[in-house]
C-alpha positions as CSV (number, residue, x, y, z in Angstrom):
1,X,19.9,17.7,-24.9
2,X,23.4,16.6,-25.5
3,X,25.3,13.6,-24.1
4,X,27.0,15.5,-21.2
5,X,23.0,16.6,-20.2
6,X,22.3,12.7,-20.8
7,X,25.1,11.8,-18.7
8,X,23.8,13.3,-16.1
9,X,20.3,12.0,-16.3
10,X,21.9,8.9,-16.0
11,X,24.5,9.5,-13.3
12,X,21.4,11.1,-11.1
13,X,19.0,8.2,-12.0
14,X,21.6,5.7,-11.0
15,X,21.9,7.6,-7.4
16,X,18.3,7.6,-6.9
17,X,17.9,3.8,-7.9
18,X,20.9,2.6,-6.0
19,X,19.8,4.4,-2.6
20,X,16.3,4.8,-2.9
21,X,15.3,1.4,-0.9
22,X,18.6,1.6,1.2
23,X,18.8,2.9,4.7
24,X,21.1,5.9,4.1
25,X,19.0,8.5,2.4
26,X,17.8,9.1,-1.7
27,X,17.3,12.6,-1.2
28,X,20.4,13.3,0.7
29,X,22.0,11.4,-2.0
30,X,20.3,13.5,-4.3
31,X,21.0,16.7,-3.2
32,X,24.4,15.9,-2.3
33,X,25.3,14.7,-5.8
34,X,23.2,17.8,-7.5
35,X,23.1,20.8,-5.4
36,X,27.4,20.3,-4.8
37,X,28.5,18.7,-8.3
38,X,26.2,18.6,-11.0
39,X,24.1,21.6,-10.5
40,X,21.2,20.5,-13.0
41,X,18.8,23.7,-11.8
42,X,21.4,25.4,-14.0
43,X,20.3,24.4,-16.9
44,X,16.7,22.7,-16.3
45,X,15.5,25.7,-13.9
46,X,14.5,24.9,-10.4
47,X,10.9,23.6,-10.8
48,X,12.5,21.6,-14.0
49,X,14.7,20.3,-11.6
50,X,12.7,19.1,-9.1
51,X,10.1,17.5,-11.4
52,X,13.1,15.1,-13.0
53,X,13.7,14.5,-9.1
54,X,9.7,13.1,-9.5
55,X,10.4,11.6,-12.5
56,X,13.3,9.2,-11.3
57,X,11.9,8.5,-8.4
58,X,8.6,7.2,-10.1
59,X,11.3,4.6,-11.7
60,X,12.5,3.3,-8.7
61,X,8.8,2.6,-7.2
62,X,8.2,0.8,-10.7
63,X,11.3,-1.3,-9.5
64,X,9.3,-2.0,-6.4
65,X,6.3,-2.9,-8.1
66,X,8.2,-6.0,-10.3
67,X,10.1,-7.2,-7.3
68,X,6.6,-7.3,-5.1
69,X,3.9,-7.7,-7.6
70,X,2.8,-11.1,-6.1
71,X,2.7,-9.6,-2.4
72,X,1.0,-6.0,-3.9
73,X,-1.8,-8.1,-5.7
74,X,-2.5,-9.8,-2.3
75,X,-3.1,-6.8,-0.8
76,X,-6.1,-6.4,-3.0
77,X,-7.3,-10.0,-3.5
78,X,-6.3,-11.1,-6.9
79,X,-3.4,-13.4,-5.9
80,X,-2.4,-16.1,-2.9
81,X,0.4,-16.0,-1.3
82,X,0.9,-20.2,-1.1
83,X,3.9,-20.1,1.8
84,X,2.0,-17.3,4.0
85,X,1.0,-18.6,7.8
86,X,-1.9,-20.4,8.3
87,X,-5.3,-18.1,9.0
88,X,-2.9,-14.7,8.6
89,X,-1.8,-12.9,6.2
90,X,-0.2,-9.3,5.2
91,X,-3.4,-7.2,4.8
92,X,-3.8,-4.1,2.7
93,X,-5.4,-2.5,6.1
94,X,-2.1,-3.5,7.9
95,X,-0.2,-1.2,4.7
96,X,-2.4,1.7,5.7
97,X,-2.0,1.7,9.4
98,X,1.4,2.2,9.0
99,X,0.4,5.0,6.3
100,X,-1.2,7.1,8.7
101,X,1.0,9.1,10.4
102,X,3.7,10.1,7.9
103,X,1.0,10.7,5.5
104,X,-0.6,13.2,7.4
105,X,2.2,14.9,8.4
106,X,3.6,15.0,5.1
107,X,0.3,16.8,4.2
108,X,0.0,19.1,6.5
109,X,4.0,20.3,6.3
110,X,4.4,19.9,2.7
111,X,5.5,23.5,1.8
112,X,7.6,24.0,5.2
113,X,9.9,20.7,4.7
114,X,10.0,21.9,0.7
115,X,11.2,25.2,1.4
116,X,13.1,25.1,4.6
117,X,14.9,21.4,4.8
118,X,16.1,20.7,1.4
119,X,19.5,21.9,2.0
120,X,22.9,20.1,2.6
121,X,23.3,21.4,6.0
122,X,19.9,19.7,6.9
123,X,21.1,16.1,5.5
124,X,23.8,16.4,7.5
125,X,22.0,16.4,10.7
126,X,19.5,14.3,9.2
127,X,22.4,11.6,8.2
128,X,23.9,11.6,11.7
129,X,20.4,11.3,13.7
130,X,19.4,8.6,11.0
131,X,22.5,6.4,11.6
132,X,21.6,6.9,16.0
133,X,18.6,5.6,15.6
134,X,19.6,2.4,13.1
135,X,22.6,1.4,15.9
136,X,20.1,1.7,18.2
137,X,17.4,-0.3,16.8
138,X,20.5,-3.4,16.2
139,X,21.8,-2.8,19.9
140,X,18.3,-3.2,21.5
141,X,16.0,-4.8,18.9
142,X,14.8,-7.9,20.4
143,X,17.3,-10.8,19.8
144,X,15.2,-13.2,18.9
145,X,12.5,-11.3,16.4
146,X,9.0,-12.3,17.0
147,X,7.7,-11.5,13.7
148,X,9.7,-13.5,11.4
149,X,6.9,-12.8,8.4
150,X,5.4,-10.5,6.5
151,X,2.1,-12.7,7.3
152,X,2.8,-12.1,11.5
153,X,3.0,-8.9,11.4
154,X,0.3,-7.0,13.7
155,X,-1.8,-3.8,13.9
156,X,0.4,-2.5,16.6
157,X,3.4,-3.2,14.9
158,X,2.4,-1.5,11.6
159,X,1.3,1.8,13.7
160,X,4.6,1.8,15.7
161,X,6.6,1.3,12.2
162,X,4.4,4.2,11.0
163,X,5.4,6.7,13.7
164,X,9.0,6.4,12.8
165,X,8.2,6.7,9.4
166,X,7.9,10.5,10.2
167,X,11.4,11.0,11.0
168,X,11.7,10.6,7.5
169,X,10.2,13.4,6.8
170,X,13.5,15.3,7.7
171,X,15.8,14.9,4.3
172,X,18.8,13.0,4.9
173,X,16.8,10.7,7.3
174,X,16.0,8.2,4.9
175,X,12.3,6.5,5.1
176,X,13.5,2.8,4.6
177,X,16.2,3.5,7.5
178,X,13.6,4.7,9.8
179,X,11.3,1.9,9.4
180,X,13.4,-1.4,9.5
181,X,14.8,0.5,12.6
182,X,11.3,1.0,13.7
183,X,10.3,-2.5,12.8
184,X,13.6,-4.2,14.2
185,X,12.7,-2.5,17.5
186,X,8.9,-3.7,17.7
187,X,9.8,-6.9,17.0
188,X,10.6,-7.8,13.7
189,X,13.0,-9.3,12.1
190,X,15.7,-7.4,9.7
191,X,14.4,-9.2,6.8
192,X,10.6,-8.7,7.4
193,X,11.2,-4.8,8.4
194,X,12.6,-4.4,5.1
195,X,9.8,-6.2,3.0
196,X,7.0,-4.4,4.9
197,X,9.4,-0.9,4.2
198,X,9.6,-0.9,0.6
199,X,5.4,-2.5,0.2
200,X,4.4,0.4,1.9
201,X,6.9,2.7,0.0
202,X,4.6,1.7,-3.2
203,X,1.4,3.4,-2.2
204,X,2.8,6.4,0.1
205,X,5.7,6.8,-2.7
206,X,3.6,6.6,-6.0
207,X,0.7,8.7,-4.1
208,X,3.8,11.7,-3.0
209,X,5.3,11.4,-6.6
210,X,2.2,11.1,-8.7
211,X,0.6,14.5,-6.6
212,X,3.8,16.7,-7.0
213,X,3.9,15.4,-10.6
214,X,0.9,17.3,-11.0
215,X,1.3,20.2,-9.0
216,X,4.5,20.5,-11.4
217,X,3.4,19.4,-14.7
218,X,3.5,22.8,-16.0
219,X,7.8,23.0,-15.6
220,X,7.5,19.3,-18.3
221,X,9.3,21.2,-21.2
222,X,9.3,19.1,-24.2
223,X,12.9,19.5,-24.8
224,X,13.9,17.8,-21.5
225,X,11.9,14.8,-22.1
226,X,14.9,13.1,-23.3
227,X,16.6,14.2,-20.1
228,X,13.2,12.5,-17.8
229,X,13.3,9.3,-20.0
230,X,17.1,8.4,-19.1
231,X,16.7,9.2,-15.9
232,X,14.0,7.2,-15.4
233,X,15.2,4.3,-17.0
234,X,18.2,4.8,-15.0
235,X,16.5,4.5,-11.7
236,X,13.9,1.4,-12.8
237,X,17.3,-0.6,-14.1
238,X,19.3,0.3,-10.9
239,X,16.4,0.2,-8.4
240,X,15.6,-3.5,-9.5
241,X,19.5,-4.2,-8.6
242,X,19.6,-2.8,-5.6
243,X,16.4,-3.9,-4.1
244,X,17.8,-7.8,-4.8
245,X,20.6,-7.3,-3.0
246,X,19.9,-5.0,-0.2
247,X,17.1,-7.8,0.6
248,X,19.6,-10.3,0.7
249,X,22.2,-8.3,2.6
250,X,20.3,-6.7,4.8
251,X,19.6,-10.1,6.7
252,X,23.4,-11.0,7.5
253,X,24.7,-7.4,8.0
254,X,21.7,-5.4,10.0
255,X,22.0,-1.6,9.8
256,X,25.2,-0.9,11.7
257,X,27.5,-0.9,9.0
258,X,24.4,1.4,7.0
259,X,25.0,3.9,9.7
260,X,28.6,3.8,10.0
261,X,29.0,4.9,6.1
262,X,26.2,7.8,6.8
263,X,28.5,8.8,9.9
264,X,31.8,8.8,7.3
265,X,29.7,10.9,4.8
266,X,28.6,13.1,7.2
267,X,31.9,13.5,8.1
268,X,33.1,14.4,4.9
269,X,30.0,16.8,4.4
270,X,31.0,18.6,7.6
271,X,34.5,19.1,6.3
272,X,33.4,20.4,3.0
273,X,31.0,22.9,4.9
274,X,33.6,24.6,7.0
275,X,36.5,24.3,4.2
């Protein structure tokens, strides 16, 4: 690998940390920034290709994972969570609930979203239906949130933030922008929707990642390693700074002005289509 191949490892790993855990879409990112500029299939091969898509996105879950480790480990027992409500708290049941429906559709249309959606025509559409649905969760989310905690949130709520989840499903729609919208409009605040989003990216994420991993281990050439390592490390690094200060953020600003730039890029998508 040379340092124009590294370059790219890096430039593709900072994409995928920087808009991983935002509300505008990884994969559309992704396929923006490969399939139209840097065209790595050309040189990896396809399934190559699409592993080192694996491979960075692995990094950015990691990111998740040092951010959340206190919150993750009470999920399974092993540590308190000191400021959580009296008598209630975030339960790994409540991270499964909202599993459910996304992770069985993902199963059962694996090979039809992988061979028919991953295109830049569908980002577009799924960019500009995305953004819809994040104005309309900040027009007619409740004003004043009743679940103002991780620790409040309820069954109902989880299941509901699961169903949107699916919409994700569709490239370009962008799993964290579908479930703070989902969560914003049963009844959580910004902040919260976004914490529960990217705990129960770390299960259904690693789960998706460490599966396909698998089912493409054979396309791991030991001379692209180099190539899997930077990109990696490029999406941990960038996924830690991003996840800081889109939690942050996200409070003050909501998702309008999220959607607004996916409306602008779709936009300039559109008018690099017809061109």
């Amino acid at each position: 690998m040379g340092l124009l191949d590294l370059l790219k490892a890096l430039i593709l790993g900072f994409v995928e940390g920087m808009t991983e855990f935002a509300p505008v879409s990884s994969t559309g990112h992704l396929i923006i920034v490969d399939d139209m500029w840097l065209r790595t299939s050309e040189f990896l091969g396809k399934y190559s290709a699409n592993t080192f898509k694996i491979v960075i996105q692995l990094g950015s879950i990691f990111a998740v994972i040092v951010v959340f480790w206190k919150r993750l480990l009470s999920l399974v027992g092993l540590y308190k969570i000191k400021d959580s409500t009296p008598g209630s708290q975030l339960k790994l049941s409540h991270v499964l609930t909202g599993l459910i429906p996304a992770a069985v559709l993902g199963v059962l249309f694996e090979d039809y979203i992988d061979t028919y959606l991953f295109s830049v025509e569908t980002v577009l559409v799924g960019l500009v239906i995305g953004a819809i649905l994040m104005i309309i969760a900040d027009k007619f989310g409740q004003k004043v949130p009743k679940t103002q905690s991780l620790d409040l949130i309820t069954y109902k709520q989880a299941f509901a933030v699961g169903l949107v989840q699916c919409f994700s499903l569709w490239p370009g729609f962008s799993r964290s922008g579908a479930t703070i919208s989902g969560g914003v409009l049963f009844g959580m605040n910004h902040r919260t929707a976004a914490d529960f989003t990217f705990i129960m990216a770390v299960p259904i994420m690693f789960g998706a990642s460490f599966l396909s991993l698998l089912k493409n281990w054979e396309y791991v050439e030991p001379d692209h390693l180099s190539f899997y390592i930077v990109g990696f490390i490029s999406a941990f690094l960038f996924a830690l700074i991003s996840i800081k200060f889109f939690l942050k953020l996200i409070g003050r600003v909501k998702l309008t002005p999220f959607a607004i730039y996916r409306l602008v890029l779709a936009a300039v998508l559109f008018v690099i289509l017809v061109m």
